[in-house]
N, C-alpha and C positions, 0 to 999 in steps of 0.2 A: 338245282338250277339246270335251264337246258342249254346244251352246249353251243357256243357259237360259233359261226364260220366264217371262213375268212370271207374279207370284202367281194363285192364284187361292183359294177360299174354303177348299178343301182343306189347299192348302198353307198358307194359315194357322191352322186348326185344330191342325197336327203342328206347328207353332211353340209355338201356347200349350201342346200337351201336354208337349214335351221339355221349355220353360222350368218348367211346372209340377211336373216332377220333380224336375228339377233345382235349384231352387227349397228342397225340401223335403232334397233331399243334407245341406246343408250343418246342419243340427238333427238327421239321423242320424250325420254324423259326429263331433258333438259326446258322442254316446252312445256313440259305438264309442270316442275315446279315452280312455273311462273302463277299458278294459284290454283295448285293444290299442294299438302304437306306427301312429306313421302309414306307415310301408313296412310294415307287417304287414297292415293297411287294405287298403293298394294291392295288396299281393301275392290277398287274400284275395279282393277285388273281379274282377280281372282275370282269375283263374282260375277261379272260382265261373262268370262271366259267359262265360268261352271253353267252358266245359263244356255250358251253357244251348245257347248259338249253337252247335255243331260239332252238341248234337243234334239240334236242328231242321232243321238243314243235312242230317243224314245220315237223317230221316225224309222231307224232300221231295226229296232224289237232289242235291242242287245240289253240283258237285264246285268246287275250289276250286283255280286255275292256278298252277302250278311253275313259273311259264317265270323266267328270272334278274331283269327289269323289275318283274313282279308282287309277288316275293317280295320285293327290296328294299325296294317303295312299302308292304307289307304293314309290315314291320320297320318305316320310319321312324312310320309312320300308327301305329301300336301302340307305340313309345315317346313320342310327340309326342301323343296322343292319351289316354290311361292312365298308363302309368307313371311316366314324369316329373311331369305336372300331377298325378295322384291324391297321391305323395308329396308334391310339394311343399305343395298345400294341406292335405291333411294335419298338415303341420309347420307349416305357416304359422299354424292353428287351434289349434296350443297355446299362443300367445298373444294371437291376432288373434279377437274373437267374428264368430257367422256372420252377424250381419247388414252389418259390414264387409267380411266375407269376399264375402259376394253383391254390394257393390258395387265391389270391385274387379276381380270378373270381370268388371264392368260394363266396364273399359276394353278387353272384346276388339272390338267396333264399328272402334275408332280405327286397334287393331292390324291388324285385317283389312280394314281400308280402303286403309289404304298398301298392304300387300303384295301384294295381290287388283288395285291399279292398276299395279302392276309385274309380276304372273305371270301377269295374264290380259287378252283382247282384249276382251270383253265382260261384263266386272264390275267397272269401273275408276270412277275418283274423278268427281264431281259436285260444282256448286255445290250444287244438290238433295239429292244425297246429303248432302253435309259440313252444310246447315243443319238438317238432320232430323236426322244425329246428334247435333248440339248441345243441341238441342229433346229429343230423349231421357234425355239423357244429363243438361241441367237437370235433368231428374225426380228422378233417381237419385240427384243430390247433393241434393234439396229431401228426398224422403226418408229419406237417413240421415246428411244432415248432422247432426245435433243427436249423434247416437252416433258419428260421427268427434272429436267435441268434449268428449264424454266419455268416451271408452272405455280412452284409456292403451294404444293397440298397439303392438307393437315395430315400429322401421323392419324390422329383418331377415326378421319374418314378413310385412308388407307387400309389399315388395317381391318373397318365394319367389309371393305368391301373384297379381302382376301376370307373373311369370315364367312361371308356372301359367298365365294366360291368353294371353299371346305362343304358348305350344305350341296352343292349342286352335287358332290363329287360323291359326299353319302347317300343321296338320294339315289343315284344312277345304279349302285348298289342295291341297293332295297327293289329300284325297278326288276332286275333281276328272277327276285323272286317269285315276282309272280307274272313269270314267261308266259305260263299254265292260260293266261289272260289277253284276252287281246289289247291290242294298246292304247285301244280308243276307252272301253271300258280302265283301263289302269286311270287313265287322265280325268275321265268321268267321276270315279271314286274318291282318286286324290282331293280334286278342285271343290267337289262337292260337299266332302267335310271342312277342307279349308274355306268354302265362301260361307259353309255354315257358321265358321269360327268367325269369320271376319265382318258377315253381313249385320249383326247385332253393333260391331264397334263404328261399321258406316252410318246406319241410321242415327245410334245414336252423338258417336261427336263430329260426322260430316251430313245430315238430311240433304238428301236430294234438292228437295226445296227450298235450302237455305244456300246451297250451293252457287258462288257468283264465281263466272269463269269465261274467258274470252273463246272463240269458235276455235281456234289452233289450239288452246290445251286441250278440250273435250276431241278432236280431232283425234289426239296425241293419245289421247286414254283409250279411244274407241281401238286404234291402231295396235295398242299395247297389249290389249283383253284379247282381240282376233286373232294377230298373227303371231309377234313371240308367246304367247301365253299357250292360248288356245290350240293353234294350229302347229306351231313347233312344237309343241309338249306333244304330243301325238308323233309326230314324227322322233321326236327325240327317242320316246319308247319303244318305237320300233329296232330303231339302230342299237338302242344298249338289250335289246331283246333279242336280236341275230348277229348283234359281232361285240358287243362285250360295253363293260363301262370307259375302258382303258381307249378303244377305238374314236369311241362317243367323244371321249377328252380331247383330240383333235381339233374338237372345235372350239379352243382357248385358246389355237392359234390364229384360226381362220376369221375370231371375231375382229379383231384390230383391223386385221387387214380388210374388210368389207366396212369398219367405221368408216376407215381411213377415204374408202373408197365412193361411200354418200354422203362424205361433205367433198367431193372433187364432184360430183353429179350435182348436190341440194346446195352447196354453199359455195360452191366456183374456189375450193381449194384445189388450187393443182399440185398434184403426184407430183413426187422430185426424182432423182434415180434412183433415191433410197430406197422407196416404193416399192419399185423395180425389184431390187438386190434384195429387198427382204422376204417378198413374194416367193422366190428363190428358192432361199433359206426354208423359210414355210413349208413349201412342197416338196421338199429336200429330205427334212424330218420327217412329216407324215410317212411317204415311200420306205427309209430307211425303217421305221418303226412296225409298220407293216407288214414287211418285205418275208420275215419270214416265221411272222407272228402264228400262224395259223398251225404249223408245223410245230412249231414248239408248244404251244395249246395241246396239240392232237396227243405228242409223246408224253405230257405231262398227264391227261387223263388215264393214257393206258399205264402207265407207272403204278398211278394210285388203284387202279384197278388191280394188278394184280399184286399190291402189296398190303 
């Protein structure tokens, strides 16, 4: 793997932009299961989005490697990445509302902390780490604690959609490996065996043509394939390819709070002071987590170097 470094003002620019996408997912796909199922979502998402990527890919020349290593990592990163999580939360959303939904992705930090100190020599556990994600991660429960208390979710959707975040968390991992790649090509690879997997189950149990759906779901699908899919996956690659998976994980705090934030713009809910206080909290964590990440990365690779 190549090493990462620590943030800089860029790299957290594409943090706020993917979480703020991403953010906004979950109120589009409230509108898409107004008539569509959620593997129909997924299928529609993954293909739409591998169409986008392969062009861009095939306007700027970038070709995309065969060899046996690439194409597997491609296959796992495109079910672990899309398919799996897109259905699951999908499913999870037809009983679980989105603003639960955003903070149960909230527990990928925790998940990609373990397994990021077991698969990698320079993105591994902190005391620093561990008390910034606590510090975030308060936020997140000071924010939508009040709607975990009222909301009536099913365990079953709860749980697809913590499942839903374990994938993200492994996948960010796998990114990883192939640094060696640029990240438009990594998204390319991924999307493309996965819309190969999925485009068989579109035609045959959703046909385009048999498709009946009102202009705001297809809106909501077109919205879903472009920007969280398409265009944050790319940028996502980026950031676990120069600052780590563990960094990447940040944005399981920033997504709540940008839900929180476009239904106060798209649905005239207004922000209370909790808001406020958890916003706080949020950027409280991320900083403490950070703060002197890069350093302790740096000592831990020369460690193993010379042991």
């Amino acid at each position: 793997m190549t090493p990462i470094r620590k943030p800089v003002p860029g790299d957290y620019v594409r943090l706020f932009v993917v979480s703020a996408v991403w953010g906004a997912s979950f109120i589009c796909n409230d509108i898409a299961l107004a008539h569509f199922s959620p593997l129909a979502i997924t299928c529609w998402r993954v293909v739409l989005a591998a169409v986008v990527i392969l062009l861009i890919c095939r306007q700027l020349q970038l070709r995309i490697p065969t060899d046996a290593r690439s194409l597997t990592l491609f296959a796992l990163i495109g079910v672990l990445n899309s398919a799996v999580p897109f259905t699951l939360i999908g499913w999870g959303q037809q009983s679980v509302n989105s603003a639960i939904t955003a903070l149960l992705i909230a527990t990928s930090p925790f998940i990609t902390l373990l397994l990021s100190h077991f698969m990698t020599l320079d993105d591994r556990f902190s005391h620093n780490r561990l008390f910034g994600l606590m510090v975030g991660f308060s936020g997140v429960v000071l924010l939508f604690g009040h709607g975990i208390l009222i909301s009536g979710s099913s365990v079953s959707g709860m749980l697809a959609i913590i499942l839903a975040s374990a994938c993200y968390a492994a996948s960010s991992l796998l990114i990883r490996k192939l640094a060696h790649l640029r990240s438009l090509v990594i998204v390319a690879g991924s999307l493309l065996i996965g819309g190969a997997m999925l485009l068989p189950v579109l035609l045959w149990q959703f046909p385009p043509w048999q498709q009946q759906a009102s202009t705001s779901s297809i809106a909501a699908i077109l919205f879903l394939a472009i920007f969280p899919t398409a265009t944050a996956y790319v940028l996502r690659a980026q950031i676990v390819q120069l600052n780590g998976a563990v960094f990447m994980s940040n944005a399981g705090y920033l997504i709540p709070l940008f839900a929180t934030l476009w239904a106060w713009i798209f649905l005239s809910e207004i922000p209370s002071a909790i808001m406020w206080a958890a916003m706080l909290l949020i950027f409280s964590g991320i900083y403490i987590g950070q703060r002197s990440g890069a350093t302790k990365n740096t000592k831990s690779i020369n460690h193993h170097k010379h042991t």
